[in-house]
C-alpha positions in Angstrom: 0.0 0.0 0.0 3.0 2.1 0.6 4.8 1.7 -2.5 0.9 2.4 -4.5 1.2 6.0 -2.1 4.4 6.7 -3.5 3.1 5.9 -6.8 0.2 7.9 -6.8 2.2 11.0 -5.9 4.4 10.2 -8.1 1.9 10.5 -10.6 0.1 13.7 -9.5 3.4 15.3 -8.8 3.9 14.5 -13.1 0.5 15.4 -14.1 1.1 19.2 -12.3 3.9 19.1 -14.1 2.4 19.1 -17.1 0.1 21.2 -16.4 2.5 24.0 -15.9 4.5 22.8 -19.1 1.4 23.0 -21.1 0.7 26.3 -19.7 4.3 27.6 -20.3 3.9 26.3 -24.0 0.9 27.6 -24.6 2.0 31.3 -24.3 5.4 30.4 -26.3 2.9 29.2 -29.2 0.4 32.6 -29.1 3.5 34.7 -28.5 5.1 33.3 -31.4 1.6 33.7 -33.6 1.5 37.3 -32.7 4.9 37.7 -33.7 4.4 35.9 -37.0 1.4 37.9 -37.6 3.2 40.8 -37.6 6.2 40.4 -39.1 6.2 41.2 -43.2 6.5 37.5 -44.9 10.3 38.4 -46.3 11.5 38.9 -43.1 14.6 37.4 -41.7 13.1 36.1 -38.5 9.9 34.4 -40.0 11.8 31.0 -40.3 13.0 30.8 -37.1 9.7 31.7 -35.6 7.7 29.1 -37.4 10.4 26.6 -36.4 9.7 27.7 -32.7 6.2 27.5 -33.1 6.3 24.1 -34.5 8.6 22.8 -31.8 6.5 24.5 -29.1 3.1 22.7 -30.4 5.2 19.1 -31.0 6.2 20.0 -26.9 2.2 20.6 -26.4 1.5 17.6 -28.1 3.8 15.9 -26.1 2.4 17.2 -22.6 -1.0 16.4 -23.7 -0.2 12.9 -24.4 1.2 12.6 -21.3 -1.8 14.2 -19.5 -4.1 11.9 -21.2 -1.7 8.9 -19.8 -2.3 9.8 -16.1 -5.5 10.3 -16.4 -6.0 7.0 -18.7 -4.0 5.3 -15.5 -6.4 6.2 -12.7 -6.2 4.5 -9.7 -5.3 1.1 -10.1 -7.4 -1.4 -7.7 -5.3 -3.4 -5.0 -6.0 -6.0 -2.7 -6.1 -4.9 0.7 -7.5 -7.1 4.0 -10.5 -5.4 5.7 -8.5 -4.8 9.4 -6.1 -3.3 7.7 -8.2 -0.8 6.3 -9.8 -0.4 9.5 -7.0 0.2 12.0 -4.9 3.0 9.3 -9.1 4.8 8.9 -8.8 4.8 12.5 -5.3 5.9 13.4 -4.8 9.9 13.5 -3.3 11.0 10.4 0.7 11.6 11.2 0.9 14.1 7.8 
């Protein structure tokens, strides 16, 4: 039961992660659409924008899929005798 804890966190502590990454991103990729919008289509910059703007949506892409893993995971069911159960419900939480 531990080691599933441990998991668990593990897992949240990833899918905040994420979050923040996808967050992050997301402002990289408008940022970089405002830019290309108003930059003239000759201009020197224009290539290395779109090639930041496609990196920054494969990266999206890439936190997305791994948002959809966690959430695809859920919790995973585990076998777990009935007195034990009882007595850790029962004992005072030492968090």
């Amino acid at each position: 039961m531990e080691r599933l804890t441990h998991a668990d966190r593990a897992c949240a502590v990833a899918a905040a992660a994420a979050h923040d990454l996808n967050d992050e991103l997301t402002i990289i990729v408008n940022t970089t659409s405002c830019s290309l919008e108003t930059l003239e289509p000759g201009h020197p910059a224009r290539p290395l924008l779109l090639e930041l703007q496609r990196s920054a949506q494969r990266c999206v892409w890439k936190a997305s899929g791994l948002l959809n893993f966690g959430v695809r995971r859920g919790p995973r069911p585990v076998s777990v005798p009935m007195e034990r159960l009882i007595l850790e419900s029962s004992e005072p939480a030492l968090r």
